[in-house]
mmJSON file of the N, C-alpha and C atoms, coordinates in Angstrom:
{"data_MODEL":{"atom_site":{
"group_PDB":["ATOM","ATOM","ATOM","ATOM","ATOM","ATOM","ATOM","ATOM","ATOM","ATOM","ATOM","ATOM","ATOM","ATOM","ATOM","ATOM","ATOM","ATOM","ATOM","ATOM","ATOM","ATOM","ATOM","ATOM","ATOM","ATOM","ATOM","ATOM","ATOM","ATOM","ATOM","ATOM","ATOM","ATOM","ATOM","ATOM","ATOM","ATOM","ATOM","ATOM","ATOM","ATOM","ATOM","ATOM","ATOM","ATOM","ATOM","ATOM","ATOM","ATOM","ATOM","ATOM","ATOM","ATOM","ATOM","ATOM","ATOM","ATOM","ATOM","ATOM","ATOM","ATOM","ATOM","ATOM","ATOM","ATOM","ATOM","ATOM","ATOM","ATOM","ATOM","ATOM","ATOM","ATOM","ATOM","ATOM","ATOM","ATOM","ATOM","ATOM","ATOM","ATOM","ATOM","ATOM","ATOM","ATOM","ATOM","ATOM","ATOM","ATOM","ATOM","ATOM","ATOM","ATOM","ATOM","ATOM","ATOM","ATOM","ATOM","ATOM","ATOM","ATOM","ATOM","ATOM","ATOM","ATOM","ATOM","ATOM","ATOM","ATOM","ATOM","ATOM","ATOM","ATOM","ATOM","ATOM","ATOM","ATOM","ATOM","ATOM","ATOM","ATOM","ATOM","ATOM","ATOM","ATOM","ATOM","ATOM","ATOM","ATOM","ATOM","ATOM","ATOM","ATOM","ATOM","ATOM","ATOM","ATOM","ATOM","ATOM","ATOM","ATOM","ATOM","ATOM","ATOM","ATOM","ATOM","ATOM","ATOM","ATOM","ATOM","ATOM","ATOM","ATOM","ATOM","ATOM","ATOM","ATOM","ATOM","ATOM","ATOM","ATOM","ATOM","ATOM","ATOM","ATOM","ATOM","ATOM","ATOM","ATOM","ATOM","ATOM","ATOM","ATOM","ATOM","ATOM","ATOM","ATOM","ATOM","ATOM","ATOM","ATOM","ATOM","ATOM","ATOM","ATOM"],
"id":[1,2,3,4,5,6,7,8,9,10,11,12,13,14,15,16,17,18,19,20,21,22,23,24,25,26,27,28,29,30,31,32,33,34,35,36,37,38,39,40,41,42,43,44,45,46,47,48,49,50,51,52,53,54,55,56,57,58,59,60,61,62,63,64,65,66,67,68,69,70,71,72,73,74,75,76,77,78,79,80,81,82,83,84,85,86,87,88,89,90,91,92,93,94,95,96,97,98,99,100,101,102,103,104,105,106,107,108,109,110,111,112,113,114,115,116,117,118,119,120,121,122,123,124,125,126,127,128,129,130,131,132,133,134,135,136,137,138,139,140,141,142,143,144,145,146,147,148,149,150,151,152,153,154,155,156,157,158,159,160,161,162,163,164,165,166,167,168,169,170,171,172,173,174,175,176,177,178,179,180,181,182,183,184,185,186],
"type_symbol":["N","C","C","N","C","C","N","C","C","N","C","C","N","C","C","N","C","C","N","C","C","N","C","C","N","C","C","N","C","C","N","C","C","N","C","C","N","C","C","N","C","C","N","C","C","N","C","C","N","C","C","N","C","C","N","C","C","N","C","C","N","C","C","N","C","C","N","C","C","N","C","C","N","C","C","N","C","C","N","C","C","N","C","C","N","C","C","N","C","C","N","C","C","N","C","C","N","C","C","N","C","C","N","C","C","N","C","C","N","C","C","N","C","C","N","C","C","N","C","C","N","C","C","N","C","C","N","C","C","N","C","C","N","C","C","N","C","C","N","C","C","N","C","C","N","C","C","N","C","C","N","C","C","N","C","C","N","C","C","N","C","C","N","C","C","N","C","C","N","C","C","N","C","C","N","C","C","N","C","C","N","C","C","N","C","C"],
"label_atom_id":["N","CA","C","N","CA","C","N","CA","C","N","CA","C","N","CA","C","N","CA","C","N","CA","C","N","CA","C","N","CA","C","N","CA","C","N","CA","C","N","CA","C","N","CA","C","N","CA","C","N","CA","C","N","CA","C","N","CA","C","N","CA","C","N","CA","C","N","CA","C","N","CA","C","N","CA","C","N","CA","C","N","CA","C","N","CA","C","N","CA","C","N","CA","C","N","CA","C","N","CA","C","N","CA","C","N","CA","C","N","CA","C","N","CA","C","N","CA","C","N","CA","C","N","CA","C","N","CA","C","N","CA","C","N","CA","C","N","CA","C","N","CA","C","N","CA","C","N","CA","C","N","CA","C","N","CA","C","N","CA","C","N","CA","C","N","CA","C","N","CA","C","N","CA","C","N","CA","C","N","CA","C","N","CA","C","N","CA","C","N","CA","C","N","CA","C","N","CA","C","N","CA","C","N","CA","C","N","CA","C","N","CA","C","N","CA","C"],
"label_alt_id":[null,null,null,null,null,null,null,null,null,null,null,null,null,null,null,null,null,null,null,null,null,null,null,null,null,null,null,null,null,null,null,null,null,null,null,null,null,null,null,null,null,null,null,null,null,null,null,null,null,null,null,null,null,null,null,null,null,null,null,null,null,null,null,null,null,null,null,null,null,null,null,null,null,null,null,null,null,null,null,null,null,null,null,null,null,null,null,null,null,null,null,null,null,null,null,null,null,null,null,null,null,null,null,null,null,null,null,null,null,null,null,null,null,null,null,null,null,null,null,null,null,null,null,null,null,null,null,null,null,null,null,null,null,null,null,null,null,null,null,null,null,null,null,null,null,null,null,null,null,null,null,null,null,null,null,null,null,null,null,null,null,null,null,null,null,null,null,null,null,null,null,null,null,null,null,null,null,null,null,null,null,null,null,null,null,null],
"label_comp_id":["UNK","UNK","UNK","UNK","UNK","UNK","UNK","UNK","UNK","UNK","UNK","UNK","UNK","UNK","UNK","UNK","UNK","UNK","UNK","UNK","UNK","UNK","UNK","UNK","UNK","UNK","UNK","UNK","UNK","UNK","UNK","UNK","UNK","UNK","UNK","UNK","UNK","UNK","UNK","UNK","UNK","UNK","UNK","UNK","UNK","UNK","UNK","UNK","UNK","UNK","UNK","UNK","UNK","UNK","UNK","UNK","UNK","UNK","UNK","UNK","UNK","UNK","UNK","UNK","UNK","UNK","UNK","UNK","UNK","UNK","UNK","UNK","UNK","UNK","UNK","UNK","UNK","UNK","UNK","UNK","UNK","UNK","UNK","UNK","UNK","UNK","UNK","UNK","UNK","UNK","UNK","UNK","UNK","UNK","UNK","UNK","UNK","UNK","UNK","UNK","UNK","UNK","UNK","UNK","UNK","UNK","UNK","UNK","UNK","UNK","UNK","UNK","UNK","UNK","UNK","UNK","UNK","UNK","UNK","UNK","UNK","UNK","UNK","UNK","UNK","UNK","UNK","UNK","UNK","UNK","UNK","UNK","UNK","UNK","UNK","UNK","UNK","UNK","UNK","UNK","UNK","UNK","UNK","UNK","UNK","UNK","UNK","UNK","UNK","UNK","UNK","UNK","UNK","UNK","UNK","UNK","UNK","UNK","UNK","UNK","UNK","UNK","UNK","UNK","UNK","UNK","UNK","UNK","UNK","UNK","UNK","UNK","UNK","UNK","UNK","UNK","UNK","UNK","UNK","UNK","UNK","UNK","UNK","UNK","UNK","UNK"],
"label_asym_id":["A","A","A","A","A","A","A","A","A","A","A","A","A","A","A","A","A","A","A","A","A","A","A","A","A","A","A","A","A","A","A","A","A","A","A","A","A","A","A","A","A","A","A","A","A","A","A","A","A","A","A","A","A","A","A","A","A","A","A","A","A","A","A","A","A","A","A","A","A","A","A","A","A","A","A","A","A","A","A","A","A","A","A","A","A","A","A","A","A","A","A","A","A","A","A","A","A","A","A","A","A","A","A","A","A","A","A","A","A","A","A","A","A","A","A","A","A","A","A","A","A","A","A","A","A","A","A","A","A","A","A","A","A","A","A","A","A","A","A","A","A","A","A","A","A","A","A","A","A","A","A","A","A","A","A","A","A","A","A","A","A","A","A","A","A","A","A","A","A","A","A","A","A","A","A","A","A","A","A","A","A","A","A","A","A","A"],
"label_entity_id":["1","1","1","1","1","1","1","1","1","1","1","1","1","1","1","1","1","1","1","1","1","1","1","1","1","1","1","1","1","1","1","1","1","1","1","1","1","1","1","1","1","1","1","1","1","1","1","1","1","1","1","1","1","1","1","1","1","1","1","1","1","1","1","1","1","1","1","1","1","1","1","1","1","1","1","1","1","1","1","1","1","1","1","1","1","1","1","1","1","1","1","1","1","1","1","1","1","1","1","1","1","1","1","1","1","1","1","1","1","1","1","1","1","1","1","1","1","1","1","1","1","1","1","1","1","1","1","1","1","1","1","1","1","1","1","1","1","1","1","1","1","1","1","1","1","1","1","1","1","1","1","1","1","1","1","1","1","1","1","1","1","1","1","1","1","1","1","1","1","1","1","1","1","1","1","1","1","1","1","1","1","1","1","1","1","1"],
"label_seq_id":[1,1,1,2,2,2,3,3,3,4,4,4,5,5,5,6,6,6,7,7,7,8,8,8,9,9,9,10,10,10,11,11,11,12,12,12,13,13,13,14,14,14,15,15,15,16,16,16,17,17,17,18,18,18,19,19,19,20,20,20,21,21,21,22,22,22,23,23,23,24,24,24,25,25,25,26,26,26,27,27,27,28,28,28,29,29,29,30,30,30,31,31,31,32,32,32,33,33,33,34,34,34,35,35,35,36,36,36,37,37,37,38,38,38,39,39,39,40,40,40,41,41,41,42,42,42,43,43,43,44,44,44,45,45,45,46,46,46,47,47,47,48,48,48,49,49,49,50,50,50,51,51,51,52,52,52,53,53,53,54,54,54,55,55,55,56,56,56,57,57,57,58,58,58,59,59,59,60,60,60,61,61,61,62,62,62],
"pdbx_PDB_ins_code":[null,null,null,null,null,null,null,null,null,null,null,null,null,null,null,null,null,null,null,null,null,null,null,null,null,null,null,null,null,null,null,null,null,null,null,null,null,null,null,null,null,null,null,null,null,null,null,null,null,null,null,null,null,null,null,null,null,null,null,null,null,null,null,null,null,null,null,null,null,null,null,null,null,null,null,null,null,null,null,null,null,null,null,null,null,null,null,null,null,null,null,null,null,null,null,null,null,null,null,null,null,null,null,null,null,null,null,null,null,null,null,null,null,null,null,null,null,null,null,null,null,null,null,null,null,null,null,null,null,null,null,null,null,null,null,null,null,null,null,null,null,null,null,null,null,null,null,null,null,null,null,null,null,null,null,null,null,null,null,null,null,null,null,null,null,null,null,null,null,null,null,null,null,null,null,null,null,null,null,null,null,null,null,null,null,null],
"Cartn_x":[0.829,0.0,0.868,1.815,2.786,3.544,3.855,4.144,3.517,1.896,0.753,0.917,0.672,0.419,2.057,3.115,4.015,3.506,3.365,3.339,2.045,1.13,0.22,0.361,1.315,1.948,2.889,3.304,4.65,3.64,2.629,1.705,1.369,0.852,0.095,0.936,2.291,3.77,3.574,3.825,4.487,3.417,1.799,0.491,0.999,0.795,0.997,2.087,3.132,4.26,4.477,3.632,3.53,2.343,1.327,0.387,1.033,1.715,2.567,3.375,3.91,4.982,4.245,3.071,2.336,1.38,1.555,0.686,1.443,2.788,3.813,4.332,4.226,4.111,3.295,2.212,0.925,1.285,1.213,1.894,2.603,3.829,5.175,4.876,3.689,2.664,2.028,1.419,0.214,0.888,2.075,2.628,3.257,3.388,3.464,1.985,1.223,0.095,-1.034,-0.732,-0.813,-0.561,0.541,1.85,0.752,0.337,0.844,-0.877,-1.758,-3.126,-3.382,-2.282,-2.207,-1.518,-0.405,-0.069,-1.473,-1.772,-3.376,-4.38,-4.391,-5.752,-4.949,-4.206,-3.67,-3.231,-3.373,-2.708,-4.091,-5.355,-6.58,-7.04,-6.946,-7.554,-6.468,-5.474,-4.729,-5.495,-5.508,-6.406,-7.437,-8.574,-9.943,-10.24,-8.985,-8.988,-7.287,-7.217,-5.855,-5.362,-4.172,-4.092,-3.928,-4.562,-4.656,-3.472,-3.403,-2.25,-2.341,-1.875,-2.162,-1.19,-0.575,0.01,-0.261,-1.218,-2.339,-2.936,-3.773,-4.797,-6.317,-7.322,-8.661,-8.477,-9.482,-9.532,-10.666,-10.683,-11.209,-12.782,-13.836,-15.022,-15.029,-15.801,-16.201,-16.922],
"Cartn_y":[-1.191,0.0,1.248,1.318,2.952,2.218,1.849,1.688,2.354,1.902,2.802,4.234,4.924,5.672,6.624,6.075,7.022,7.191,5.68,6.068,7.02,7.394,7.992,9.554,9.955,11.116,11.389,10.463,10.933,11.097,10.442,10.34,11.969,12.421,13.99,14.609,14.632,15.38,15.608,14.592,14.279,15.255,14.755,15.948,17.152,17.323,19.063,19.987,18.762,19.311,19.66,18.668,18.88,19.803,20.312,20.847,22.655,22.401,23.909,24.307,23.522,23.485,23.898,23.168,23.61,25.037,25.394,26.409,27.842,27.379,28.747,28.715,27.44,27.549,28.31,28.293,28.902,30.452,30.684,32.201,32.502,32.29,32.873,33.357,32.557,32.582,34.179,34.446,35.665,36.98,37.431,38.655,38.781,37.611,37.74,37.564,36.756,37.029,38.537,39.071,40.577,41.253,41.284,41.95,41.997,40.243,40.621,40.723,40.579,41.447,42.762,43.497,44.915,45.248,44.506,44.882,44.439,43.349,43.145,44.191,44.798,46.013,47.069,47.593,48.836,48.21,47.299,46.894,47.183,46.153,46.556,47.832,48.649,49.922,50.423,50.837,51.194,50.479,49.605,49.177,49.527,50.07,50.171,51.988,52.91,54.102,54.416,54.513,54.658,56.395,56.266,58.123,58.749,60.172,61.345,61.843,62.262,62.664,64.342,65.126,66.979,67.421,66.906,67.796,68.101,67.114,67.545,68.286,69.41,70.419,69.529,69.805,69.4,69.594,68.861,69.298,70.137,70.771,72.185,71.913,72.983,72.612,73.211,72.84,73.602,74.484],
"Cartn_z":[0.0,0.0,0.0,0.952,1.212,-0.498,-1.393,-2.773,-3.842,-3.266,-4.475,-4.153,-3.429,-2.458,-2.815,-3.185,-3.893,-5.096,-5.641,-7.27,-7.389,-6.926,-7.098,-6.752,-5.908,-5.184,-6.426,-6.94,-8.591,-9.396,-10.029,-10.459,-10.883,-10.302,-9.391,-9.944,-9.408,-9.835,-10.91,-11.804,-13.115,-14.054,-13.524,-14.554,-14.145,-12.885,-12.597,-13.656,-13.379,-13.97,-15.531,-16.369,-17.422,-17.376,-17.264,-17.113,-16.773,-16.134,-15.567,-17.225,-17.781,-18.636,-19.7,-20.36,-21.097,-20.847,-19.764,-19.995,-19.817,-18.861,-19.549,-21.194,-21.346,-23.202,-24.148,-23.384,-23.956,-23.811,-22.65,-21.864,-22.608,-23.111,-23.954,-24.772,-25.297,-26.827,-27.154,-26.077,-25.721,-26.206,-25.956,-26.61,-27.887,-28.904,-30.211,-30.961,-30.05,-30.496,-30.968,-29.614,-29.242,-30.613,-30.488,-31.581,-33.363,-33.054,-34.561,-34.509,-33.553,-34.292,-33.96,-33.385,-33.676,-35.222,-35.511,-37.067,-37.864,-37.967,-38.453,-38.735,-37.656,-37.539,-37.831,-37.764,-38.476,-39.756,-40.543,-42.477,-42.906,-41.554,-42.118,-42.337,-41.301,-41.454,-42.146,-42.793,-43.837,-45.388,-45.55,-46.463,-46.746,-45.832,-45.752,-45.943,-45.376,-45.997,-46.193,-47.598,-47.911,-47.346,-46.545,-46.628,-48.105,-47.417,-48.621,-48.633,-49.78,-49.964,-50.071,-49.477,-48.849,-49.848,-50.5,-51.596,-52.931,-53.66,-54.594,-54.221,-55.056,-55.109,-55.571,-54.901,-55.188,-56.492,-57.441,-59.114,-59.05,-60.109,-59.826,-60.725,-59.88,-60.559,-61.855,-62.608,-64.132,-64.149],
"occupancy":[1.0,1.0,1.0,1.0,1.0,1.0,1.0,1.0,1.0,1.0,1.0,1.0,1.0,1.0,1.0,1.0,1.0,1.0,1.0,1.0,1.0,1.0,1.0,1.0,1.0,1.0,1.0,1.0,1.0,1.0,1.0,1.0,1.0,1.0,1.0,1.0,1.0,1.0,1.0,1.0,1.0,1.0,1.0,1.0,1.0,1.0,1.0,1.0,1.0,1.0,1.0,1.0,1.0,1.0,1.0,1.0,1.0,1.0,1.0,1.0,1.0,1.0,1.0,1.0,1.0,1.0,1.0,1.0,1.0,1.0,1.0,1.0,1.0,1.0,1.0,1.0,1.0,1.0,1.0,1.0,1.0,1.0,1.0,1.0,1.0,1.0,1.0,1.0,1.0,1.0,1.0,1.0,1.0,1.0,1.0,1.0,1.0,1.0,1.0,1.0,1.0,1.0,1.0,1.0,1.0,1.0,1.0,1.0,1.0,1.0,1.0,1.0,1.0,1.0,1.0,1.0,1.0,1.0,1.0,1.0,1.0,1.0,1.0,1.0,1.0,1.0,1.0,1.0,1.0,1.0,1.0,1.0,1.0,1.0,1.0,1.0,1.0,1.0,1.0,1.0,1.0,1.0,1.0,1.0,1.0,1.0,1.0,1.0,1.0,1.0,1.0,1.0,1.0,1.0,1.0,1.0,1.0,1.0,1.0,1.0,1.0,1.0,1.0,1.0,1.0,1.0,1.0,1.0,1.0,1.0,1.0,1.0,1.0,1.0,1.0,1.0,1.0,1.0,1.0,1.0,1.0,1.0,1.0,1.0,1.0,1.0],
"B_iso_or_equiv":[0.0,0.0,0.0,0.0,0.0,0.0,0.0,0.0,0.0,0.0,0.0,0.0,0.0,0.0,0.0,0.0,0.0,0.0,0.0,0.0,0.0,0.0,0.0,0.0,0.0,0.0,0.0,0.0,0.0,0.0,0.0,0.0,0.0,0.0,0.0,0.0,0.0,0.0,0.0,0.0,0.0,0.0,0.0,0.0,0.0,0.0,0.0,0.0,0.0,0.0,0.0,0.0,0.0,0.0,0.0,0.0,0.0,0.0,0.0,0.0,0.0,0.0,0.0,0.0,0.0,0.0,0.0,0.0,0.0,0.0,0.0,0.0,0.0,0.0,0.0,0.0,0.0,0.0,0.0,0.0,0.0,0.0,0.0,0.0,0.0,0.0,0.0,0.0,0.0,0.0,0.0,0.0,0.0,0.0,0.0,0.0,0.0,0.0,0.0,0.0,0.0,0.0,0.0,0.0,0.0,0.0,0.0,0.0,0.0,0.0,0.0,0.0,0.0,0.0,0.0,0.0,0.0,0.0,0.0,0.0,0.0,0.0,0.0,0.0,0.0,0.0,0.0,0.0,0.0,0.0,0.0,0.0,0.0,0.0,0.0,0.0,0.0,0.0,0.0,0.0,0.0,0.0,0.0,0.0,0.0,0.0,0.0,0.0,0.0,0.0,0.0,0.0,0.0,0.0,0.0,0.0,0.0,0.0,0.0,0.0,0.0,0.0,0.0,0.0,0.0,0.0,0.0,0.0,0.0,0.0,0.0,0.0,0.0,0.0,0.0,0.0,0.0,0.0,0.0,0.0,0.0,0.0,0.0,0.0,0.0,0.0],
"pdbx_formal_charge":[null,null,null,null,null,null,null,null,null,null,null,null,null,null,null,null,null,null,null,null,null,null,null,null,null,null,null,null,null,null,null,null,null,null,null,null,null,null,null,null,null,null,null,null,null,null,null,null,null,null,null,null,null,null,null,null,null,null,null,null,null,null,null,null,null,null,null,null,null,null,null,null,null,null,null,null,null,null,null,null,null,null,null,null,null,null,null,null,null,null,null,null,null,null,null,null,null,null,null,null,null,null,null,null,null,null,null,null,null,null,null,null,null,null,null,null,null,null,null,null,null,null,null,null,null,null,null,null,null,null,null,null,null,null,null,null,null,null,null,null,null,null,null,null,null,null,null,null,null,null,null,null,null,null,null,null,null,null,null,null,null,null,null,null,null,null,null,null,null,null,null,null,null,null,null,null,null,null,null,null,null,null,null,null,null,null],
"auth_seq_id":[1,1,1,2,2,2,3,3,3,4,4,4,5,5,5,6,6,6,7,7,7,8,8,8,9,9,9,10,10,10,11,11,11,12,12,12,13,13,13,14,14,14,15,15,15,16,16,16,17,17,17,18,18,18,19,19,19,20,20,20,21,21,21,22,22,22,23,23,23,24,24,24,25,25,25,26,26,26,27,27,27,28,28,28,29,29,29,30,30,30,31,31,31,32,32,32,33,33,33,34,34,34,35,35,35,36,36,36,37,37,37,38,38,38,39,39,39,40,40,40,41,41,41,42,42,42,43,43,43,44,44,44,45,45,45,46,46,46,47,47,47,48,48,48,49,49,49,50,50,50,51,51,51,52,52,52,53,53,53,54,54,54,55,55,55,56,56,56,57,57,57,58,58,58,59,59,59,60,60,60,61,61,61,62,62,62],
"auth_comp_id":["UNK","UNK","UNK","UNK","UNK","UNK","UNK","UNK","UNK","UNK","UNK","UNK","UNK","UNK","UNK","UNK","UNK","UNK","UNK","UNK","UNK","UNK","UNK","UNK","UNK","UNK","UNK","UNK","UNK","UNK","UNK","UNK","UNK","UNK","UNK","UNK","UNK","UNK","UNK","UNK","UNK","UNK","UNK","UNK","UNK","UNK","UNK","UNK","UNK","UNK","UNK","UNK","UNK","UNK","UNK","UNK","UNK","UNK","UNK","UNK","UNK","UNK","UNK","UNK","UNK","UNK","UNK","UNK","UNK","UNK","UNK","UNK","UNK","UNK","UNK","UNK","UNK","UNK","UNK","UNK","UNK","UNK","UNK","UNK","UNK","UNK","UNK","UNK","UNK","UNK","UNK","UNK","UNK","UNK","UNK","UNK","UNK","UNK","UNK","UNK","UNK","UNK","UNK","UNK","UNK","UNK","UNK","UNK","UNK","UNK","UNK","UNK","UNK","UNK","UNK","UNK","UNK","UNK","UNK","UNK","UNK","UNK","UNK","UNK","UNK","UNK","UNK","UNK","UNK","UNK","UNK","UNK","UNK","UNK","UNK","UNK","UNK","UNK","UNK","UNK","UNK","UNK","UNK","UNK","UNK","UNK","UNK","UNK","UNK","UNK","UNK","UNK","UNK","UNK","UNK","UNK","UNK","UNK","UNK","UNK","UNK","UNK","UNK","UNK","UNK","UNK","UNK","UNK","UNK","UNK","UNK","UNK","UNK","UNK","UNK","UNK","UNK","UNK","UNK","UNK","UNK","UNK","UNK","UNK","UNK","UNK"],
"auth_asym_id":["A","A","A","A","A","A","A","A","A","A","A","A","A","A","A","A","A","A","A","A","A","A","A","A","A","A","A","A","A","A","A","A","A","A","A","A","A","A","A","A","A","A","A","A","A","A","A","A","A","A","A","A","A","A","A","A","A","A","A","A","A","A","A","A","A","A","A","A","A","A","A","A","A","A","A","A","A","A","A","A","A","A","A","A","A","A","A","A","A","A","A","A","A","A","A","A","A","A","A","A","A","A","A","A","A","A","A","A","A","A","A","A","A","A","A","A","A","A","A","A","A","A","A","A","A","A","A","A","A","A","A","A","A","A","A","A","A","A","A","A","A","A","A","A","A","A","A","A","A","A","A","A","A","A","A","A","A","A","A","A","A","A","A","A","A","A","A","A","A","A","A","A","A","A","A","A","A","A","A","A","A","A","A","A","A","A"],
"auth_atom_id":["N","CA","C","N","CA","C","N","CA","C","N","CA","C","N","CA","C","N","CA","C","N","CA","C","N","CA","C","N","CA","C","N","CA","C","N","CA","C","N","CA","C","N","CA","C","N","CA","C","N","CA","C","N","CA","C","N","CA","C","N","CA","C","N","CA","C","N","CA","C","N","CA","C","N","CA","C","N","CA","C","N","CA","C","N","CA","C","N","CA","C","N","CA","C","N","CA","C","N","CA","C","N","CA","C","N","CA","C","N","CA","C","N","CA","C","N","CA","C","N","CA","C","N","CA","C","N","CA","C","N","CA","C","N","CA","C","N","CA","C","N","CA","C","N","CA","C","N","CA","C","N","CA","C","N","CA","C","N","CA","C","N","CA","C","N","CA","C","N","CA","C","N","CA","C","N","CA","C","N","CA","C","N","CA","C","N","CA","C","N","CA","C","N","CA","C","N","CA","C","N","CA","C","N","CA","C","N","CA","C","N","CA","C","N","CA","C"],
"pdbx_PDB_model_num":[1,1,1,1,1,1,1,1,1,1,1,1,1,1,1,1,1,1,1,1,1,1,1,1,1,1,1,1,1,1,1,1,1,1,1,1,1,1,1,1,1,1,1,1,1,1,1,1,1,1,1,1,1,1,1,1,1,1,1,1,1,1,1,1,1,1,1,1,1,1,1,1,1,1,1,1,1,1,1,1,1,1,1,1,1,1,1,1,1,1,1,1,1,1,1,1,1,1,1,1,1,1,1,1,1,1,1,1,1,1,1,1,1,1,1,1,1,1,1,1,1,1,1,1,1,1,1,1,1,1,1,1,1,1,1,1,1,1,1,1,1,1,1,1,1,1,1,1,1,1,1,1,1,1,1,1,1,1,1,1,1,1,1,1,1,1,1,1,1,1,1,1,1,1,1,1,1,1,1,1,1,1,1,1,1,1]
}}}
């Protein structure tokens, strides 16, 4: 019984531990993620209204 009763105590260990590992994996993840759907939304909204350009003159009415 005090035999099971480790392996089940390593057991516990061993998930936690991978479980910890994977989820600072995940974590590391979150600020390139960030990153790149802020470049995303500013290519989009660059796309969606191109800047004007202030050094042309309006064309002129008739």
């Amino acid at each position: 019984m005090d035999g099971t009763a480790i392996i089940i105590i390593l057991a516990i260990a061993g998930v936690a531990s991978v479980l910890l590992f994977a989820l600072k994996g995940l974590l590391d993840q979150v600020p390139d993620v960030i990153d790149s759907a802020g470049r995303a939304r500013d290519s989009w909204q660059r796309f969606r209204q191109p800047p004007r350009d202030d050094d042309q003159e309006p064309p002129m009415a008739a």
